[in-house]
C-alpha positions in Angstrom: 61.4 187.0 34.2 62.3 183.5 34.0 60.8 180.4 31.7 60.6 177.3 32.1 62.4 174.5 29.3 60.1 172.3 27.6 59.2 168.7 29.2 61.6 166.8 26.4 64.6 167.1 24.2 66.1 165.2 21.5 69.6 165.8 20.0 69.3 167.9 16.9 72.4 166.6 14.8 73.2 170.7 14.5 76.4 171.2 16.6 75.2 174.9 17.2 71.5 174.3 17.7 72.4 171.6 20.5 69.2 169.8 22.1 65.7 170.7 20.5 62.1 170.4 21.9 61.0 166.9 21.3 58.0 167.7 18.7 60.5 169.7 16.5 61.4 168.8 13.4 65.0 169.7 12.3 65.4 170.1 8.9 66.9 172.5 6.0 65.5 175.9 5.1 65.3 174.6 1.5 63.2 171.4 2.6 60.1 174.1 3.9 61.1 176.9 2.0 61.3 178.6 -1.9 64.8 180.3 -1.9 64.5 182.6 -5.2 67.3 185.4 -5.7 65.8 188.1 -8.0 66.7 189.3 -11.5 70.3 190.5 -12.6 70.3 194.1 -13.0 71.6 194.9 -16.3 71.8 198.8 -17.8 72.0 198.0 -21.4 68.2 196.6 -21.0 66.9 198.9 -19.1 64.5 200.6 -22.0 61.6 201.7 -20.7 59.0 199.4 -22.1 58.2 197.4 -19.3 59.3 199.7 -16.2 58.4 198.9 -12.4 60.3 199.3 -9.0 62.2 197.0 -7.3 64.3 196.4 -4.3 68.0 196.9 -3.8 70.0 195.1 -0.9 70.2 198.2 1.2 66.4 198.8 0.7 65.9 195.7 3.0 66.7 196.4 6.4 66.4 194.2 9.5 62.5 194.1 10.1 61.6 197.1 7.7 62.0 197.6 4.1 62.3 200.7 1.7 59.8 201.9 -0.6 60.4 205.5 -0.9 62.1 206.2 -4.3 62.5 203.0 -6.0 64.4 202.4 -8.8 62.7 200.9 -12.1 63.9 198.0 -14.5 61.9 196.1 -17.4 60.8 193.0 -16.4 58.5 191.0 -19.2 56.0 189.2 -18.8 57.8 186.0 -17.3 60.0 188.4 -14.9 56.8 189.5 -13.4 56.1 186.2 -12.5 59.1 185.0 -11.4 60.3 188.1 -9.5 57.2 189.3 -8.4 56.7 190.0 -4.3 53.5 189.7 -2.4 52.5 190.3 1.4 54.5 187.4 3.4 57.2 187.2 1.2 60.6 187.4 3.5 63.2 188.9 1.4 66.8 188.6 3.1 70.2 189.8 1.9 72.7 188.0 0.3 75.9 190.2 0.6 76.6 193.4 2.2 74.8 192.4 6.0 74.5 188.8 5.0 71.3 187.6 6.4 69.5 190.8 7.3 65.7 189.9 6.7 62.6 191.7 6.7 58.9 190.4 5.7 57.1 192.7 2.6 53.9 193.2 3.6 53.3 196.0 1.0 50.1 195.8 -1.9 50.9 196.7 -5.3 53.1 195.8 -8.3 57.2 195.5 -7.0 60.1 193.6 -7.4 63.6 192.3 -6.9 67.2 192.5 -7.3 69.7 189.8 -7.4 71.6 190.6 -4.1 68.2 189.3 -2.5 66.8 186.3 -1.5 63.0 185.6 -1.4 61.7 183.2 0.8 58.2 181.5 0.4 56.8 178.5 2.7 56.5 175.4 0.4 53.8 174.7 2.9 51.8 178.0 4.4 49.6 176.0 6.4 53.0 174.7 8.6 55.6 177.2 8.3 55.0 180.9 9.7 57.6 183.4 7.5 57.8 185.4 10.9 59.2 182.9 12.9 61.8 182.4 9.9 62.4 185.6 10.4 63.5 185.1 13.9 65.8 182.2 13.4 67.5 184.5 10.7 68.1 187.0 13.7 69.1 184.2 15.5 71.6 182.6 13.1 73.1 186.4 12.3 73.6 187.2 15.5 75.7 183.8 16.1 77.6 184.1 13.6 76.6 181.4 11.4 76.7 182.9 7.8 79.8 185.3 7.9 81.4 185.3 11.0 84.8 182.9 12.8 82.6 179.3 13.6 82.7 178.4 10.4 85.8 176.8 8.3 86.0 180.4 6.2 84.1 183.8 6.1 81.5 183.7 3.3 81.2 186.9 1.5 77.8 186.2 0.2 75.1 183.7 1.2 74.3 182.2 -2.2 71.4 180.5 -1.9 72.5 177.1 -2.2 74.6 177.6 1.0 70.6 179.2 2.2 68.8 176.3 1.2 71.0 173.9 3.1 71.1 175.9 6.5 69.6 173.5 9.2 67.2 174.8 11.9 64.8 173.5 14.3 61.0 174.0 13.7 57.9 173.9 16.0 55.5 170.9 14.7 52.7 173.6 13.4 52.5 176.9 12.0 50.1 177.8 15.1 53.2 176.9 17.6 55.6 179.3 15.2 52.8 181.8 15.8 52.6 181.7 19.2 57.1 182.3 19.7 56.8 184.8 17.1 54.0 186.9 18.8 55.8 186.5 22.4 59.3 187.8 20.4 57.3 190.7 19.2 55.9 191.8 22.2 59.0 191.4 24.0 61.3 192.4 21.8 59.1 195.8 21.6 59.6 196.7 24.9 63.3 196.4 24.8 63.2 198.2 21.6 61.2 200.7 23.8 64.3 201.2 26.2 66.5 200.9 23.6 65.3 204.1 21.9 64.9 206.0 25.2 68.5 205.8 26.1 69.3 206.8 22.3 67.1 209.6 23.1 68.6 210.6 26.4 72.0 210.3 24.6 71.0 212.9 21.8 69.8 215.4 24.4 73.4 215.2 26.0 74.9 215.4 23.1 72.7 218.6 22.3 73.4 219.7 26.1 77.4 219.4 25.3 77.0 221.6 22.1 74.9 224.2 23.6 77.3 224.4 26.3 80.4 224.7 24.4 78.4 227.3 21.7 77.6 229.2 25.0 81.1 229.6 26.6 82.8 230.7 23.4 80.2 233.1 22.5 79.4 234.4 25.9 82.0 233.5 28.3 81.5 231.9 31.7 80.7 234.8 33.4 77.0 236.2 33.1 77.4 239.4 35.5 80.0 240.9 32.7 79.2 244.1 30.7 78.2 243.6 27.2 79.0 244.7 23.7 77.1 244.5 19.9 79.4 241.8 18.3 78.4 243.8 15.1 77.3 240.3 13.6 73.8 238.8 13.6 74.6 235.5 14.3 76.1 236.6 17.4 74.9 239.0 19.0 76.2 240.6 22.3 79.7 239.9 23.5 81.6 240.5 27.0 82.8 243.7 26.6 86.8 243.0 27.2 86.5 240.9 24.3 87.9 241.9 20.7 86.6 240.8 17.1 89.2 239.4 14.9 89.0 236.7 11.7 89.2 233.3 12.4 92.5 233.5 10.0 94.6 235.5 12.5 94.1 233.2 15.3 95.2 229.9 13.5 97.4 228.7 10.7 96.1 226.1 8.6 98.1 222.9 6.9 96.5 221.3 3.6 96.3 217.6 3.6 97.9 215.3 0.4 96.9 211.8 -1.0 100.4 209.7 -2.0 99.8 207.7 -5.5 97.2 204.5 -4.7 99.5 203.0 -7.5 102.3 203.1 -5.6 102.2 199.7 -3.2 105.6 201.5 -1.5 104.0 204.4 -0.2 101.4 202.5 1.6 100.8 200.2 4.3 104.2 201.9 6.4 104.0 203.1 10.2 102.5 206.9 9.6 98.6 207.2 10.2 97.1 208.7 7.7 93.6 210.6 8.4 90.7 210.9 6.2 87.1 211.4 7.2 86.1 207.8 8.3 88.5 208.3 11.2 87.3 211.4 12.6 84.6 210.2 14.7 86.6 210.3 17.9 87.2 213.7 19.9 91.4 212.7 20.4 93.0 210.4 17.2 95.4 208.0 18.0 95.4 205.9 15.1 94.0 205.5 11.7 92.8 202.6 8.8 95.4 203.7 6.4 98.8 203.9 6.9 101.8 205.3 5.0 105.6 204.8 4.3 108.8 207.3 5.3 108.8 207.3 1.1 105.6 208.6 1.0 106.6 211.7 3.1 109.7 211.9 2.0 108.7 212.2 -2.2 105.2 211.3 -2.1 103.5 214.6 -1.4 102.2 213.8 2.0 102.8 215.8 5.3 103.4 214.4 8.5 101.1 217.1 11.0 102.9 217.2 14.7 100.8 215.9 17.6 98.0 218.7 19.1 96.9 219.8 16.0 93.1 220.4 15.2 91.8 218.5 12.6 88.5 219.0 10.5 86.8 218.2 7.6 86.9 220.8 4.8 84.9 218.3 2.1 82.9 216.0 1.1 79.2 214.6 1.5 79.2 214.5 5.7 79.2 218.2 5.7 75.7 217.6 5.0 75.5 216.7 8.8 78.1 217.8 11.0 81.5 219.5 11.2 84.1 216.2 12.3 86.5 217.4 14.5 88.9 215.9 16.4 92.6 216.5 17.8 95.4 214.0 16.8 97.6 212.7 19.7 100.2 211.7 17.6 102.4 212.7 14.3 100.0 211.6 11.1 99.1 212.9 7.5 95.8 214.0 6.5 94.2 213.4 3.2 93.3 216.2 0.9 89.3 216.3 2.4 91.2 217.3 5.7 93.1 220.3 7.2 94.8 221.0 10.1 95.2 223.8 12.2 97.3 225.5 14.4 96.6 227.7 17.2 99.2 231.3 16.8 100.5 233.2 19.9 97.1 234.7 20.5 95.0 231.7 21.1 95.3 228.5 23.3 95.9 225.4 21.8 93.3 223.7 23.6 90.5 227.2 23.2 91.0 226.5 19.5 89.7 223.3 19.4 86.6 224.5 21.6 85.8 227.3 19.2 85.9 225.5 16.5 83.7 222.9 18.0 81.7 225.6 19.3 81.2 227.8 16.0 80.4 224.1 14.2 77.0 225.2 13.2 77.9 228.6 11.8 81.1 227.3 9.7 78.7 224.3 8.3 76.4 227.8 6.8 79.3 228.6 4.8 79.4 225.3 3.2 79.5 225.2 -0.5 79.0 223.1 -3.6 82.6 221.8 -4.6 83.5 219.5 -7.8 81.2 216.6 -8.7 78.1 217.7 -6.4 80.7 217.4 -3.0 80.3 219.7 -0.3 82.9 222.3 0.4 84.2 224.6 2.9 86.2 227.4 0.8 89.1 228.6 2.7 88.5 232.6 2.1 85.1 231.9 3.6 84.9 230.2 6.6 88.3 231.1 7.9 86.9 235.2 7.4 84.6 234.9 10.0 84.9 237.2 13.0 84.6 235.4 16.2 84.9 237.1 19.4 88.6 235.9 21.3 88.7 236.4 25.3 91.8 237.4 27.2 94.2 234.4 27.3 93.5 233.7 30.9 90.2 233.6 30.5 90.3 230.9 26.9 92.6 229.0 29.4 89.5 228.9 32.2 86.9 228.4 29.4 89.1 225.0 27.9 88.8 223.9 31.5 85.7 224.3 31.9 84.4 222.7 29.0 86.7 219.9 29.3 85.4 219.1 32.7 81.9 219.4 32.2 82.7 216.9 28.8 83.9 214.5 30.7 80.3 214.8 32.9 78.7 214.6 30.0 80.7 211.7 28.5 80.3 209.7 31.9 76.2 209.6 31.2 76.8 209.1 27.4 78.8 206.0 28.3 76.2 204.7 30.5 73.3 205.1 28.4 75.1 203.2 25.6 76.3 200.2 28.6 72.1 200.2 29.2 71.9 199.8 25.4 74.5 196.9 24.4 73.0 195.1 27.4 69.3 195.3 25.9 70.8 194.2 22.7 72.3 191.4 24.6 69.1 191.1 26.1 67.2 191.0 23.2 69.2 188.3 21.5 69.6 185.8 24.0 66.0 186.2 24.2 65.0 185.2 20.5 67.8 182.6 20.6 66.2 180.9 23.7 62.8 181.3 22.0 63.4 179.6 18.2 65.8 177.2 19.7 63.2 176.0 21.9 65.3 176.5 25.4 62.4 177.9 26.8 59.1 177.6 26.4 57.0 180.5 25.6 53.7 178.9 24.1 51.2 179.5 27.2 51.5 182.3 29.1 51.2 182.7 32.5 51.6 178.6 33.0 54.7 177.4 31.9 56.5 180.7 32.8 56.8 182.1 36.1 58.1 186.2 37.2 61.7 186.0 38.4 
């Protein structure tokens, strides 16, 4: 689909808006727009007398907002005024994801926090909070509040800096209307895509698990006798199989964190793993480094290349098991271990099974210091999984790594199909509030590609 520009522009005097539509009127947000930031949270006044919910930062997410579980804070009589949110409102974040915006369209009595912005047109009748909505998307997505065009990044968007922020605007709240209600329905079918490829991508993802669970639990072979594992969760077994612990198949090492008050054990040449960095299936690198001293005297050890490492605690047990294998020589943080495949298992079958048996070892998960999720040792590494010949944990690696890399090649697409809807979707709404094309009549001033 192509569109057509409108008949006339006029220089807009904003370097990144360039040329507006004729009729527009450039001017700054704080010119058509209330810019409020809510009420300071403050503990120590928090008393009871006066309680209702309001909304946090991460409560406001681009185009939908939070109201499951609100917390409460007094706000008096002139709070309630001043704070208070009604249907229209367009409430947008001032740190974190500076800029992210949604619209409240919720009834009933709720406020909000400081780290928010509420918008309100000083004129209803000729601004549309929608299409602000839009050029907030628009002015995110280039960059404008946080990212390299400007002089220096800004941490927060007070509202000052808000108010002055210069945008183009169509001549009436009808023409606002009219962009925003194309941008919705358009944007909606990308959004439709979008969530179809993140759909296709979960069931491969399932598809990789289920094969992987299969192969270590059953072999490749289906034609080959069978055996009672002796264990529930398992079932039947090849025959030629044997049942041993987990324990005798691997040794494990324990992970160390050097002193954070110790500016020479940090920042060195050694990665050093915790469980942000074990999102990728082979780890190469890490965000946290340390020094030789730190090995050498400050309780960390340096783990040799091929090891498998997993996450033993914290809060993303919840979820999933991480695993991943590190390609080169790093230390691991205390959350982490790593381990080690003996004489009796392949290096590379280790990994697999412990991929494979991810779902059973998350069951054994337990409730550690300060509400944390553990894995205890004695537990997990207890279990009795079923080992194949050597040869045959050899064929099973293969196997599983090939079809991975299968799997991987569609995963890789499908996310390719989504980064260029998301490219998509933003040129789109940029060309549309910036008045590059012209989306007010449809059908006449746009024709099909």
């Amino acid at each position: 689909m192509t569109f057509k520009p409108y008949p006339k522009y006029k220089a807009s005097g904003v370097e990144w808006l360039g040329d507006v539509p004729e009729g527009w009127k450039v001017a700054a947000v704080g010119y058509r727009y209330e810019v409020a930031l809510g009420k300071m949270l403050d503990q120590k006044n928090i008393v009871g007398n006066r309680l209702a919910p309001y909304l946090r930062n991460t409560d406001v997410q681009w185009g939908r907002i939070n109201t499951a579980a609100l917390p409460e804070m007094d706000f008096n009589k002139v709070d309630r005024v001043r704070y208070s949110l009604r249907p229209g409102d367009l409430l947008v974040c001032e740190g974190g994801d500076v800029g992210r915006s949604a619209i409240w369209n919720t009834d009933g009595e709720y406020y909000y926090q400081k780290a928010l912005h509420r918008l309100r047109p000083l004129s209803p009748t000729a601004d549309s909070p929608a299409f602000m909505y839009y050029l907030l998307v628009c002015a995110t997505a280039q960059e404008r509040f946080t990212g390299p065009i400007g002089k220096s990044t800004i941490v927060h968007l007070p509202a000052e800096a808000l108010r002055a922020c210069r945008f183009g605007f169509p001549p009436s709240r009808h023409e606002q209307a009219g962009i925003t209600a194309f941008l919705d329905r358009e944007t909606a079918k990308i959004d439709t895509l979008i969530a179809k490829q993140e759909a296709m991508i979960g069931l491969l993802k399932e598809k990789r698990q289920a094969v992987i669970s299969h192969a270590v639990t059953k072999g490749l072979d289906p034609s080959v006798p069978t055996k009672p594992s002796g264990l529930a969760w398992l079932g039947d077994v090849p025959e030629h199989w044997i049942t041993i612990p987990m324990k005798h198949i691997m040794t494990m090492t324990s992970g160390g964190t050097p002193a954070k008050d110790r500016p020479d054990y940090w920042n060195g040449k050694h990665p050093w793993a915790s469980a942000k960095d074990l999102k990728v299936d082979v780890l190469d690198d890490t965000q946290d480094h340390i020094s030789d001293l730190a090995v050498s005297e400050g309780g960390a050890t340096l783990i040799a290349p091929n090891a498998v490492l997993i996450v033993v605690r914290g809060m993303i047990l919840l979820h999933t098991l991480p695993v991943t294998v590190n390609a080169v020589p790093m230390a691991i943080n205390q959350d982490l271990k790593a381990l080690r495949a003996n004489s009796n298992c392949d290096p590379e079958y280790l990994t697999v099974l412990i991929r494979g048996l991810s779902k059973e070892i998350l069951g054994r998960t337990d409730q550690a210091a300060h509400g944390t999720k553990a894995l205890r040792e004695d537990d997990w590494t207890g279990m009795q999984v079923s080992l194949p010949p050597m040869t045959e944990q050899i064929a099973i690696a293969r196997y599983i790594s090939s079809t991975n890399q299968k799997i991987d090649i569609l995963i890789a697409k499908a996310k390719q199909a989504i980064a260029l809807q998301k490219e998509h979707r933003t040129a789109l709404i940029s060309a549309a509030v910036t008045g590059k094309i012209d989306v007010r009549i449809d059908g006449r001033e746009r024709t099909a590609a």
